[in-house]
C-alpha positions, 0 to 999 in steps of 0.5 A, spaced: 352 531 404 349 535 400 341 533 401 344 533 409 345 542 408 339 542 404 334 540 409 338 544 415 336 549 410 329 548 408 328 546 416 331 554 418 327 557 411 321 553 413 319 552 419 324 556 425 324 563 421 316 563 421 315 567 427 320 571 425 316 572 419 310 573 420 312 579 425 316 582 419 309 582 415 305 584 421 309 591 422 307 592 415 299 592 418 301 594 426 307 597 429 306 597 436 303 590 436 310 588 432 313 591 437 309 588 443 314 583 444 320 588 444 315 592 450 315 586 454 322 585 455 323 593 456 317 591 463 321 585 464 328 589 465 324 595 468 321 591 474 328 587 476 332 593 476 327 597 481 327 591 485 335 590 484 334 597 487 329 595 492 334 590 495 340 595 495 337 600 498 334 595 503 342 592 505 344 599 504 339 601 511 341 595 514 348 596 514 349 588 512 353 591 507 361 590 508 364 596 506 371 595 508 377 596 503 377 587 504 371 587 502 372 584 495 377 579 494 380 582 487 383 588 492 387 583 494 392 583 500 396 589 498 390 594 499 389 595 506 389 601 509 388 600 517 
C-alpha cells in the first residue's frame, strides 16, 4: 500500500506540477510573461461582464424584463402588493 502512496506521489511531484513549476522559474526571469495567464482570465471575465451588461441593458430597453413584485418566486405568495 505504501508503493501505491508513493507513486501518487511521485506522479503529482513529477509529472502534474510541472507547468506549475516551470511558471515558478519563470517569474524569476519575466514577471509579466508569469503573469500573461493571469491577464488572460481578467480579458476573459472583462469581455463576459460587458457583454452581461450589453444583454441587460438590451432587455432593460425592450421591457421584456418582468418587474412585478411576483416576478421571483422566492418572494412567495405573501409579497403581493395589488
Amino acid at each position: 500500500m505504501k508503493d501505491f502512496f508513493e507513486g501518487i506521489a511521485s506522479l503529482f511531484e513529477d509529472v502534474l506540477f510541472l507547468p506549475l513549476d516551470q511558471l515558478r522559474e519563470l517569474q524569476d526571469d519575466s514577471w509579466w510573461a508569469a503573469n500573461g495567464l493571469n491577464f488572460f482570465f481578467i480579458f476573459i471575465v472583462f469581455v463576459a461582464f460587458l457583454y452581461w451588461m450589453k444583454q441587460l441593458k438590451n432587455f432593460d430597453e425592450n421591457d421584456q424584463e418582468d418587474k412585478s413584485v411576483k416576478a421571483h418566486t422566492f418572494l412567495g405568495k405573501d409579497a403581493e402588493l395589488d
